[in-house]
N, CA, C and O atoms as a GROMACS GRO file, in nm:
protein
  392
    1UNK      N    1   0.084  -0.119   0.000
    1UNK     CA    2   0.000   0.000   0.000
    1UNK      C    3   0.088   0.124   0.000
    1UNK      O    4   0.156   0.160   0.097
    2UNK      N    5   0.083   0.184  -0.111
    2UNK     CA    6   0.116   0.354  -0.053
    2UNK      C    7   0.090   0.445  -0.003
    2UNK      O    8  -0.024   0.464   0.040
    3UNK      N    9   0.195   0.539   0.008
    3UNK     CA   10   0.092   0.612   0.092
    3UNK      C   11   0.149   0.767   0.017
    3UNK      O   12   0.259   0.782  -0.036
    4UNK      N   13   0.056   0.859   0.031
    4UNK     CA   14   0.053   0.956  -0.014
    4UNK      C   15   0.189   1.028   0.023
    4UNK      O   16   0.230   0.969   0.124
    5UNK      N   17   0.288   1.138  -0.016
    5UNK     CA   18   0.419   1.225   0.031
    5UNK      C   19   0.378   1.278   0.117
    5UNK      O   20   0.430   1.270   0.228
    6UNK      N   21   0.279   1.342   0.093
    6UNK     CA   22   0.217   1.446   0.216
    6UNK      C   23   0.193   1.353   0.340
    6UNK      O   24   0.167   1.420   0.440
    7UNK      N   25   0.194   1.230   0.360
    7UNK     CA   26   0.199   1.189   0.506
    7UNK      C   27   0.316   1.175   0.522
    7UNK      O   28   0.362   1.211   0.630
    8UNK      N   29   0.391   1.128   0.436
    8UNK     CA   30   0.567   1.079   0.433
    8UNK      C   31   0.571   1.245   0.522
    8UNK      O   32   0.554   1.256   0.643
    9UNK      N   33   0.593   1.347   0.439
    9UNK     CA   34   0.634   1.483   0.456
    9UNK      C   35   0.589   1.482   0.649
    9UNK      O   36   0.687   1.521   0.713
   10UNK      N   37   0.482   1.451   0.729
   10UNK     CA   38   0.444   1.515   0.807
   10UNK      C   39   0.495   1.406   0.932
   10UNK      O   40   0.499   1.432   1.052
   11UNK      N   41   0.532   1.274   0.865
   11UNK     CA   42   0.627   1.194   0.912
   11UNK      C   43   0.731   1.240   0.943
   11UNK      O   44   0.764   1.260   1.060
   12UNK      N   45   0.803   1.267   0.840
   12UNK     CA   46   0.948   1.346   0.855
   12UNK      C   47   0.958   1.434   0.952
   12UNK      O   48   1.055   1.445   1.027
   13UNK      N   49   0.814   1.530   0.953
   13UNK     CA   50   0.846   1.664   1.020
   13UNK      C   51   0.809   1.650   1.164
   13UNK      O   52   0.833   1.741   1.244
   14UNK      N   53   0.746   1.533   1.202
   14UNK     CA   54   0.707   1.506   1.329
   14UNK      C   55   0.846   1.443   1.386
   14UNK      O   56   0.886   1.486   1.494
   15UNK      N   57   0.926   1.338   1.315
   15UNK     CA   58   1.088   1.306   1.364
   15UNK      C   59   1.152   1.374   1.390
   15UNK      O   60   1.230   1.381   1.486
   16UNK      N   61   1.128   1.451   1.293
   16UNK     CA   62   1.262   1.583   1.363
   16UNK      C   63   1.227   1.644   1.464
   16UNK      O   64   1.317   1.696   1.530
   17UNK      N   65   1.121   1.655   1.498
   17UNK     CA   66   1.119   1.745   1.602
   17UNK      C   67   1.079   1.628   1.711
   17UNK      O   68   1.039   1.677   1.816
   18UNK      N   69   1.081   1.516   1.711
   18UNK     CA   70   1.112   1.439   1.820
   18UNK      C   71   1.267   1.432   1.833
   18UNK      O   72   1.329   1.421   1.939
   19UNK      N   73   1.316   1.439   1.713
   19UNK     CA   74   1.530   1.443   1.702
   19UNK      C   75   1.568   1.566   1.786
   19UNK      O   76   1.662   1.568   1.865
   20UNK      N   77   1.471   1.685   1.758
   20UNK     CA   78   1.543   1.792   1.826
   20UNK      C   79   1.514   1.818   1.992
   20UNK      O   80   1.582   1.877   2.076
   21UNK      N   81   1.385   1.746   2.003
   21UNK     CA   82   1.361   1.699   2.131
   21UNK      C   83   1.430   1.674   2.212
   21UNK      O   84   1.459   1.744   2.310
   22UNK      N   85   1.489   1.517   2.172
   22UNK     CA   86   1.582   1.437   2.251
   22UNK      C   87   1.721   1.530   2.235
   22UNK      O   88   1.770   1.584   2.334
   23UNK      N   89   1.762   1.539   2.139
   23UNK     CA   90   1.874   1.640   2.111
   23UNK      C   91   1.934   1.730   2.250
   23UNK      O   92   2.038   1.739   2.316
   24UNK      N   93   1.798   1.786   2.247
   24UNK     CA   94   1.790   1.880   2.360
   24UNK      C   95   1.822   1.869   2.511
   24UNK      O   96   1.882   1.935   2.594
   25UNK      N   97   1.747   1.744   2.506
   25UNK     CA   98   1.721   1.695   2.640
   25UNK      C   99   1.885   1.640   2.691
   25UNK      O  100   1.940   1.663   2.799
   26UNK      N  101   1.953   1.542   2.543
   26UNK     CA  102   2.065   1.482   2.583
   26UNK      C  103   2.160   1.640   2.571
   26UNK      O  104   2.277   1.604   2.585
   27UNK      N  105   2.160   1.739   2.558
   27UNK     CA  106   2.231   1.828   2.541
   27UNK      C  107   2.241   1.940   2.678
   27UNK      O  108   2.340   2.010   2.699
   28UNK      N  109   2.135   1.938   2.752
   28UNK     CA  110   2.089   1.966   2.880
   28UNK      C  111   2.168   1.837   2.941
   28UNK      O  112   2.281   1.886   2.944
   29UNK      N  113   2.183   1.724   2.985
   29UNK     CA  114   2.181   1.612   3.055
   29UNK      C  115   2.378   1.670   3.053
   29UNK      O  116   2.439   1.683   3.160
   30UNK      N  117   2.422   1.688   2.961
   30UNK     CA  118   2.537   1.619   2.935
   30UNK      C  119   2.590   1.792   2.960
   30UNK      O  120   2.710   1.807   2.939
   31UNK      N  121   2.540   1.875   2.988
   31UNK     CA  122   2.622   2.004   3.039
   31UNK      C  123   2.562   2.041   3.154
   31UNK      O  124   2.631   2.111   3.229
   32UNK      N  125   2.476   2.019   3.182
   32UNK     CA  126   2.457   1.958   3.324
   32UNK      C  127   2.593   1.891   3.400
   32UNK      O  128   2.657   1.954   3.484
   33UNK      N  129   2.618   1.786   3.367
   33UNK     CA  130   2.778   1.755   3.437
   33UNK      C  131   2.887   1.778   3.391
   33UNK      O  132   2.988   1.734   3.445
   34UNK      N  133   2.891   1.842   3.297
   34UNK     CA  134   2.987   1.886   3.240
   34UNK      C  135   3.017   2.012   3.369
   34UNK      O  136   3.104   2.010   3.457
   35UNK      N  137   2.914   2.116   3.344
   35UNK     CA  138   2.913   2.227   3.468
   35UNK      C  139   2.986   2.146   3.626
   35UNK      O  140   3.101   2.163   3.668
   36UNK      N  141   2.912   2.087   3.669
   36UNK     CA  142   2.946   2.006   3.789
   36UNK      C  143   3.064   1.981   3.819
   36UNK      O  144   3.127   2.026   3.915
   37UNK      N  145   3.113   1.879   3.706
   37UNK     CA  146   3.267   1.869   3.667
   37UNK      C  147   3.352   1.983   3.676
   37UNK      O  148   3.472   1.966   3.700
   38UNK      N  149   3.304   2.104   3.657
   38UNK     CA  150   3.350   2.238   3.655
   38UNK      C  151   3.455   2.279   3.543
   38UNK      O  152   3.560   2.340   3.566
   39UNK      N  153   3.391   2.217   3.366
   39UNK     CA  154   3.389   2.223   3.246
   39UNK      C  155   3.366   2.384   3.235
   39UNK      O  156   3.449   2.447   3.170
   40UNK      N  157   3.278   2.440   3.285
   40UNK     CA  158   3.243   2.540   3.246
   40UNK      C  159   3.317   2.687   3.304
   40UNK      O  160   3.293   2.800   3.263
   41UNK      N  161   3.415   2.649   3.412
   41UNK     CA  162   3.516   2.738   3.474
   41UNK      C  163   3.617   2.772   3.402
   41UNK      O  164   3.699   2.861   3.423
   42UNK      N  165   3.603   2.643   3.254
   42UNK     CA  166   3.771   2.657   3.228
   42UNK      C  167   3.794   2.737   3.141
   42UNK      O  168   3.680   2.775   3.114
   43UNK      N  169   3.874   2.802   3.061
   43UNK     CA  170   3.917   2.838   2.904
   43UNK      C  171   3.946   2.757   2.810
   43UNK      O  172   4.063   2.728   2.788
   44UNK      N  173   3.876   2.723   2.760
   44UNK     CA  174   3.980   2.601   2.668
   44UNK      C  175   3.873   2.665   2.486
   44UNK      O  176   3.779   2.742   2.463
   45UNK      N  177   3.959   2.581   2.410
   45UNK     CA  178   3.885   2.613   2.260
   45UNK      C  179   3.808   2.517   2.217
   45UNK      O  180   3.834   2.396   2.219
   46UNK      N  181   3.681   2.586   2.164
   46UNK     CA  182   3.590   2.456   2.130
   46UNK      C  183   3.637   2.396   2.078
   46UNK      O  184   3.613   2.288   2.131
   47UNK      N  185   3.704   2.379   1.992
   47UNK     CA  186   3.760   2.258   1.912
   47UNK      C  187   3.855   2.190   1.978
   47UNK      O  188   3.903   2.087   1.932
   48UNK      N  189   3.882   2.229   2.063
   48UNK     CA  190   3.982   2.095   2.139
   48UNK      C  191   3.887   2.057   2.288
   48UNK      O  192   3.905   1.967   2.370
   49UNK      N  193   3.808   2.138   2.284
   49UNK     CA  194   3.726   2.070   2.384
   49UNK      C  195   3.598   1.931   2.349
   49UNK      O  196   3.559   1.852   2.434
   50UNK      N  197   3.559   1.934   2.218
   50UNK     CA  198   3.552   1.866   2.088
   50UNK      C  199   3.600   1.736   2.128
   50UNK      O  200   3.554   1.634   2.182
   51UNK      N  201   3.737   1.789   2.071
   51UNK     CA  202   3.798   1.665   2.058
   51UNK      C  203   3.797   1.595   2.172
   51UNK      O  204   3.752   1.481   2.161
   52UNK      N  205   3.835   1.632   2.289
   52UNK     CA  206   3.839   1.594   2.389
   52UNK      C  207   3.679   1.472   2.412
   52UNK      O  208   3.673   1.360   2.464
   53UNK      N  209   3.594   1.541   2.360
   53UNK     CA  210   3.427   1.471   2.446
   53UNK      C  211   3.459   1.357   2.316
   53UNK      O  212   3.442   1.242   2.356
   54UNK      N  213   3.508   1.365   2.145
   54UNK     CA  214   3.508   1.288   2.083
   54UNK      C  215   3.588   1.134   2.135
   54UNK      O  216   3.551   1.018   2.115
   55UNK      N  217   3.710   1.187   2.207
   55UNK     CA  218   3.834   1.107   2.274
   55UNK      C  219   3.740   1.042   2.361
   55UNK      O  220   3.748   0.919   2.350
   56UNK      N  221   3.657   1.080   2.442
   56UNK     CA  222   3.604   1.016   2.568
   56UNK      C  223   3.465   0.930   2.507
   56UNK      O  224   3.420   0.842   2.581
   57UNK      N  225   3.410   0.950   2.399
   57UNK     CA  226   3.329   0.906   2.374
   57UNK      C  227   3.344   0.731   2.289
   57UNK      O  228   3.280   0.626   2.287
   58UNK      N  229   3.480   0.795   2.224
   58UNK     CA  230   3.579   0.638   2.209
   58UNK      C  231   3.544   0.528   2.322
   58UNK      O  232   3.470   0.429   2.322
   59UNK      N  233   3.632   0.588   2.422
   59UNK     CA  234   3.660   0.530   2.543
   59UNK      C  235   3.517   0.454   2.591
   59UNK      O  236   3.519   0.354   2.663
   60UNK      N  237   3.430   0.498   2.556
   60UNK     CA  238   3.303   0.432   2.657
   60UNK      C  239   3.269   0.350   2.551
   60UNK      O  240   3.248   0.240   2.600
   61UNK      N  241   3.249   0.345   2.401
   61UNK     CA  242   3.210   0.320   2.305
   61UNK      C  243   3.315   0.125   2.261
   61UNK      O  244   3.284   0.019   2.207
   62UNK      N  245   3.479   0.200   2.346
   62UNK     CA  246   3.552   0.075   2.295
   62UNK      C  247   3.661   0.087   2.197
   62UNK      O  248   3.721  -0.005   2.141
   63UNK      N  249   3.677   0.213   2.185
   63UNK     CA  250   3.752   0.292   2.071
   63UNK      C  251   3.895   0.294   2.099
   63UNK      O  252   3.938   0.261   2.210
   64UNK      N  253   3.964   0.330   2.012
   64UNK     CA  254   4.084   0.350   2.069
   64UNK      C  255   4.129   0.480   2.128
   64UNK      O  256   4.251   0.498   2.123
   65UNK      N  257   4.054   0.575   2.183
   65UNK     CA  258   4.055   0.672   2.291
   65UNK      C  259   4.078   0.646   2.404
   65UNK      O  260   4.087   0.746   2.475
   66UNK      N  261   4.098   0.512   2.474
   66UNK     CA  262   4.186   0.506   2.585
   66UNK      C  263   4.046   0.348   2.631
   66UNK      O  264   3.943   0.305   2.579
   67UNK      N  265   4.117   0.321   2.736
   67UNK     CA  266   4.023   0.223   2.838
   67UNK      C  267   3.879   0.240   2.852
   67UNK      O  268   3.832   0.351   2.875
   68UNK      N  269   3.772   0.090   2.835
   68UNK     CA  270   3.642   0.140   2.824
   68UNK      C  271   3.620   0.050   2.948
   68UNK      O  272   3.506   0.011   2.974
   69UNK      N  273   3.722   0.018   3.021
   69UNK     CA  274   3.664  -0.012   3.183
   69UNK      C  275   3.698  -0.206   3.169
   69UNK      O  276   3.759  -0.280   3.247
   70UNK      N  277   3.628  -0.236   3.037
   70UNK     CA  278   3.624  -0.431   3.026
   70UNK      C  279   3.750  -0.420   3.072
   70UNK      O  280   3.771  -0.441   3.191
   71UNK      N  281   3.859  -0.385   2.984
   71UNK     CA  282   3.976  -0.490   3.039
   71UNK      C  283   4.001  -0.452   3.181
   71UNK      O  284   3.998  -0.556   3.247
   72UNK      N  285   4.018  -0.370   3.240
   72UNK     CA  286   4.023  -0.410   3.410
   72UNK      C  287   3.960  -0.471   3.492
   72UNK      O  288   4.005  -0.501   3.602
   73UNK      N  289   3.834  -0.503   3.444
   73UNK     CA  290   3.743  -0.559   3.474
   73UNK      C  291   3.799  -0.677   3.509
   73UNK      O  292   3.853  -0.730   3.606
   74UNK      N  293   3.742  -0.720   3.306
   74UNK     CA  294   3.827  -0.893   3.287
   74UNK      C  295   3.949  -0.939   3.400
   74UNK      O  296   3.946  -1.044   3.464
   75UNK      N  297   4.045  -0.847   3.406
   75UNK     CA  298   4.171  -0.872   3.458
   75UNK      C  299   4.152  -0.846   3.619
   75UNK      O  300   4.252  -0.856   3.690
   76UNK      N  301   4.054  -0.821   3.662
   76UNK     CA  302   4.016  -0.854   3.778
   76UNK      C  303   4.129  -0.727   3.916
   76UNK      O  304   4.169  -0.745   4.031
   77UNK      N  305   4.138  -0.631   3.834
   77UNK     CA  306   4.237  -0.515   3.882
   77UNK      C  307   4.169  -0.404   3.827
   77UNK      O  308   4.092  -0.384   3.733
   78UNK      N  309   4.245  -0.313   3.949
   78UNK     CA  310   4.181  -0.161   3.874
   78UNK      C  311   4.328  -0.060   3.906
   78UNK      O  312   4.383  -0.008   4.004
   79UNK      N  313   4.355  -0.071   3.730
   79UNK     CA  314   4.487   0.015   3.738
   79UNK      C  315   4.416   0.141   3.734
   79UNK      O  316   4.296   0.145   3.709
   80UNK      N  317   4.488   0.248   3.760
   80UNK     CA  318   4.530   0.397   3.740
   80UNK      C  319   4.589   0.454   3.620
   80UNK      O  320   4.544   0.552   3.560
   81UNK      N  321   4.720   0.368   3.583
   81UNK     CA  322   4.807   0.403   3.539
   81UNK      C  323   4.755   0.462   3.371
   81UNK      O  324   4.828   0.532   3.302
   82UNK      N  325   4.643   0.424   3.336
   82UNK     CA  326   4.598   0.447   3.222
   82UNK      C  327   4.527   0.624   3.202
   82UNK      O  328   4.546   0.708   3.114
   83UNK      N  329   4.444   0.626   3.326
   83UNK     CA  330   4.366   0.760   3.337
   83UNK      C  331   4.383   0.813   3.460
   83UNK      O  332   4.393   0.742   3.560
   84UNK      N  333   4.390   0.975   3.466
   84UNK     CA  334   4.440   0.990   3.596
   84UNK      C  335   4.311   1.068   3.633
   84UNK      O  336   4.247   1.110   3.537
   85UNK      N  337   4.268   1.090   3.742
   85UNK     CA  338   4.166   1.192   3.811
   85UNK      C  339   4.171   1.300   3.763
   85UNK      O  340   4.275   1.367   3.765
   86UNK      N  341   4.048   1.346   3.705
   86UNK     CA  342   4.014   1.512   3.681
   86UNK      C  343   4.008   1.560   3.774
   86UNK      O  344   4.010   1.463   3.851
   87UNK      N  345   3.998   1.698   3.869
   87UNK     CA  346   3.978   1.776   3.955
   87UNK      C  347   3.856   1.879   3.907
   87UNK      O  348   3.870   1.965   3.820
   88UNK      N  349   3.744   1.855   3.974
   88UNK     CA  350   3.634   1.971   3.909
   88UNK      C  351   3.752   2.120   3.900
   88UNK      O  352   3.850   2.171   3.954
   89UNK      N  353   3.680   2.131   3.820
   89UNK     CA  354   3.796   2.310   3.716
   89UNK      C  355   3.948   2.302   3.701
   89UNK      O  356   4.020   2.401   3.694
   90UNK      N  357   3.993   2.169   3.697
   90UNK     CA  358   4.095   2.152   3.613
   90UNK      C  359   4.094   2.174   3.496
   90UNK      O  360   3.978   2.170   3.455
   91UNK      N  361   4.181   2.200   3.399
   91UNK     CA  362   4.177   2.173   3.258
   91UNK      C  363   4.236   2.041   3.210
   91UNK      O  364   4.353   2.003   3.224
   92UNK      N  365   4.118   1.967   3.142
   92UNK     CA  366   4.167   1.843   3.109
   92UNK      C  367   4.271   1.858   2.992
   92UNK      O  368   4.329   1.752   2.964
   93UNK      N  369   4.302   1.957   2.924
   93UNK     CA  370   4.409   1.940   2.822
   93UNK      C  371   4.530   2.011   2.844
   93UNK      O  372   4.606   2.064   2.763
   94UNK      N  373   4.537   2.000   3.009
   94UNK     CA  374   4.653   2.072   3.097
   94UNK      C  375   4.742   2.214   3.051
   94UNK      O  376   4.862   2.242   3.042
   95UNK      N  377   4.589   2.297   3.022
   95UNK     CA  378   4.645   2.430   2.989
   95UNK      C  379   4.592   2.500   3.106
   95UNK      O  380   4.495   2.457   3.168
   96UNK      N  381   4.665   2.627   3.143
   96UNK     CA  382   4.597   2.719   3.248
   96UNK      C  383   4.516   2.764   3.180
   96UNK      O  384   4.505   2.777   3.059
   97UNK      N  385   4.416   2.808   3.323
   97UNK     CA  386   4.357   2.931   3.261
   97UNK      C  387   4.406   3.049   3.215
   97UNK      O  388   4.525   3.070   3.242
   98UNK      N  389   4.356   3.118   3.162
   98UNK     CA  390   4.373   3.264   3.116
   98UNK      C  391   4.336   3.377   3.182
   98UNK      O  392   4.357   3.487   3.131
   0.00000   0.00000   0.00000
């Protein structure tokens, strides 16, 4: 059965604005602790701050951005030596502030 564009069309336009919805919501959620973290004290340049959430998003994902937690797990240890502690309003790309 087909179906007419004009429902396709109002399909589409109802997704997106469930996309920009969630969008939103995960965009609130995730500077929300970002702030907390005390992300929002620092100076840094969007684009390396970017990179940075891209690097970490590896990491949880399994990427090669660093440790996604399994292998310490597996190995039944919990090194350090891989990631070190942030400090809320540190700069994670170990520049001062300005």
């Amino acid at each position: 059965m087909k179906r007419p564009s004009s429902k396709i069309r109002d399909e589409i336009a109802k997704l997106q604005e469930q996309l920009k919805v969630a969008e939103t919501r995960e965009a609130e959620r995730i500077g929300r602790i970002a702030l907390k973290a005390g992300l929002g004290e620092i100076e840094i340049d969007e684009a390396q701050l970017q990179a940075a959430f891209e690097d970490l998003a590896k990491r949880f994902r399994g990427g090669k951005g660093g440790s996604n937690g399994r292998e310490r797990a597996s190995a039944g240890g919990s090194s350090t030596a891989d990631t070190a502690p942030v400090t809320p309003g540190a700069a994670a790309s170990g520049a001062a502030e300005t």
